[in-house]
Steps between C-alpha positions, in 0.01 A plus 500: 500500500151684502520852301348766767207646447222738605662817701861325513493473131388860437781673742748264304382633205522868645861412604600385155335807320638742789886367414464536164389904499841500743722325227307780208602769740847353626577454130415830368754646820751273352447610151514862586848450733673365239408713172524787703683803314695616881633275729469522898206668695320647159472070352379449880239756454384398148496117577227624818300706263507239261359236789233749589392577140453100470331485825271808381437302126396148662245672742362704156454149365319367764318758582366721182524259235213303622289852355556331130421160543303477821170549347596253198560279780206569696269460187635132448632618133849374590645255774746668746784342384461594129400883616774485686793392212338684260517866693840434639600458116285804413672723822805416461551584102279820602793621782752427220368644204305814586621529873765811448192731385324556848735538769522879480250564825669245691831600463440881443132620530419463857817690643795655352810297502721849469347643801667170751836628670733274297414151302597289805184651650282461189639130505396439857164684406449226211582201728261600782207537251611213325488304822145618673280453199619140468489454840156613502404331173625173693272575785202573268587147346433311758216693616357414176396831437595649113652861567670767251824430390560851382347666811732258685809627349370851479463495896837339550701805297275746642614386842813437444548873328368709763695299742820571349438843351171650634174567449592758195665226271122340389277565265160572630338512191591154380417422877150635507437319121599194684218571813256576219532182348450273827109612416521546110624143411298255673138760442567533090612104525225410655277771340630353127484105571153534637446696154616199312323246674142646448551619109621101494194400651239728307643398176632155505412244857151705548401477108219179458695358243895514682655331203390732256609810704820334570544416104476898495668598796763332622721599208462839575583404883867361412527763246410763765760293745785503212484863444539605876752297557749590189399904577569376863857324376531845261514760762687265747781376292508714180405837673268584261231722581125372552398637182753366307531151675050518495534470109837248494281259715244500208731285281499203771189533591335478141686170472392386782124557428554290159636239670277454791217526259611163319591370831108569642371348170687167564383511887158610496318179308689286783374719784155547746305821538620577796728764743763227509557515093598825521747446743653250294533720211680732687794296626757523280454893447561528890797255517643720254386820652665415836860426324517803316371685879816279676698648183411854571539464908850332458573804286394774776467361813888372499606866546378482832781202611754597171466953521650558867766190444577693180553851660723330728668331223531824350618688790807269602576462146575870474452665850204689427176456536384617165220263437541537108770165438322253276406161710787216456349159374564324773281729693265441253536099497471509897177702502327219263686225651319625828153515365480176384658329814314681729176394317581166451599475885238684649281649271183210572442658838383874388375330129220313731397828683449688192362190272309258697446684871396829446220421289397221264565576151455346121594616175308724417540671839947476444437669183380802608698491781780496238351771260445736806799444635679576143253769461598719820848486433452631193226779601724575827830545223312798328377654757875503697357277786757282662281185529590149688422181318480278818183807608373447141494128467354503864234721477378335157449211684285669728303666241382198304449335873273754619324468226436182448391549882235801414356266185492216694299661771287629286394163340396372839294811603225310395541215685369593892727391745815443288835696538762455259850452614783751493722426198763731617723421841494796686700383750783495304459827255457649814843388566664526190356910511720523843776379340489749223442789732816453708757349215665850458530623863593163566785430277584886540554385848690217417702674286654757744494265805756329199651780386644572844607158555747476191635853541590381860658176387665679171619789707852437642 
């Protein structure tokens, strides 16, 4: 017996990962029938929601995840494997944890669950968004192409609203914040990493003595990384405000300057002045930077698979579509659950694009593709901007790859005849863009093409 290999091997291992998302979903159905409060129709209904809110968390896995550890990846800090246990780990105990404290604009914010006709309607509303964002999240999967979770799920309940109650039950505000940010969050990622990578290169990899500069400054980089990230953790999980959660991240971060300082002192006698040193150096602050980021997105992004599930929850429960019943824990434990399978599954495919495809990165290029992405989440939280991580992450990447591009080019201006090569596929940001534009009208689409489908089939 030969083992197959090449393409057969590949769709056998599709097949195999393909019937294990089925048994996640099948077995969340099953869990929901039979723990359901009401027998007959309203279990039915529950055990379909809960299927589509697994179906919705595995495609968040595979798709957005790959925003914490995809540069980590990309930068050859961590192998795949290891990036991949460790933020499936990190997600899930985020979802579990600190999961109940941002589902309010899912479940309430977009459009108002009191304004639906009765809570069967506001149930079939939930499904059909439910459905269309991880349909499309599926499709952008296997496209390869790393989309917004949030604007995914946004779309889906904005379709699935005005196709069941009109045009008058959304909120164009929160709409128009959401349009504004297709432009804000890649421009001030991008803007910020790019920001990053030059102050890293003027004061540390440009310096003629790297070592010494790195003795000085790398401290103050992982210091720098530790305080974004617990502020970042702060306003996510504990609420705080920035200002309060700017001075809490202090604490961390001063022990994590000590530290790293007696950590450089042990390192630098057995290391060359050179770029590469400095990456080094800055390993382990971005291993830990990009668990504590899987933390935080397991904590907020699992609204968008756990907040409509848990309106419908709410609204069969008690028939009314109130949107104020706290989340049951096994919502909860499904949402994480989801996260980590669907990264583990599938997550490789969209962790490539953003790691090793879009542009070639190192360390010191994933940090400050970590700090800005950290950064504009915070910045975007005080100034009331609802920002997408997946644009963020994205368009950091394209910062510190354009320019690395412009300060390449300019090193060979003086060489007649040579042309440095793009660093940045355009190709596919060029695609990636497209996708972003049309995720909303798409899965808005979606939505009430699915909407009208289950009130047909529900309807006697």
């Amino acid at each position: 017996f030969r083992a197959p290999s090449g393409a057969a091997a590949d769709l056998i291992h599709t097949a195999v990962r393909i019937l294990l998302c089925l048994a996640f979903v099948g077995a969340a159905a099953g869990y929901a029938l039979l723990t359901a409060p009401q027998s007959g129709m309203t279990a039915l209904w529950l055990a379909a929601a809960a299927a589509f809110g697994a179906y919705m968390a595995l495609n968040i896995g595979a798709n957005d995840v790959a925003n914490n550890i995809g540069p980590l990846v990309g930068a050859r800090i961590m192998p795949l494997g290891a990036a991949l246990a460790m933020a499936a780990v990190m997600e899930t105990a985020g979802a579990i944890i600190g999961g109940d404290q941002v589902v309010g604009t899912i479940r309430k914010g977009i459009i108002a669950p009191q304004a639906f006709a009765d809570s069967a309607t506001y149930v079939w509303a939930m499904m059909a968004a439910l459905l269309a964002a991880a349909i499309w999240l599926n499709m952008a999967t296997a496209l390869r192409a790393p989309v917004s979770t949030t604007h995914s799920i946004v779309g889906g309940v904005l379709g699935a609203g005005v196709a069941a109650a009109g045009f008058g039950i959304v909120d164009w505000s929160v709409m128009g914040g959401i349009a504004a940010s297709w432009v804000i969050s890649p421009v001030l990622g991008a803007g910020l990493a790019a920001l990053c990578l030059w102050l890293i290169g003027r004061g540390i990899t440009g310096q003629p003595d790297i070592l010494r500069a790195a003795e000085r400054g790398t401290p103050l980089l992982a210091a720098a990384m530790c305080w974004a990230f617990a502020a970042y953790l702060a306003t996510k999980v504990m609420d705080l405000g920035v200002g309060t959660a700017g001075l809490a991240g202090l604490v961390p971060a001063g022990a994590v300057w000590l530290a790293m300082r007696a950590h450089v002192a042990r390192r630098i006698p057995q290391l060359r002045n050179c770029k590469s040193s400095v990456n080094r150096l800055l390993s382990v602050p971005l291993i830990l930077a990009a668990g504590a980021l899987s933390f935080a997105h397991g904590s907020n992004d699992v609204a968008n698979a756990i907040g409509p599930l848990a309106g419908i929850a709410d609204a069969l429960a008690s028939g009314q579509a109130s949107g104020q019943a706290p989340i049951p824990m096994w919502v909860m434990v499904l949402g994480g659950a989801g996260l980590a399978a669907g990264l583990i599954l599938f997550g490789p495919r969209v962790i490539r694009t953003i790691g090793t495809e879009l542009t070639r990165l190192d360390a010191t290029s994933a940090h400050s593709i970590a700090m800005a992405a950290t950064l504009t989440v915070i910045l975007a939280s005080q100034l009331g901007l609802p920002v997408s991580t997946t644009h963020v992450t994205v368009g950091a990447v394209l910062g510190v790859g354009f320019l690395r591009e412009a300060m390449k080019a300019r090193a060979h201006a003086a060489t007649p005849g040579h042309r440095a090569k793009p660093l940045v596929n355009r190709r596919l940001m060029l695609r990636i863009f497209a996708a972003w534009i049309i995720t909303v009208p798409a899965t808005a689409g979606l939505a009430a093409l699915s909407y009208f489908t289950l009130r047909g089939i529900m309807l006697p």
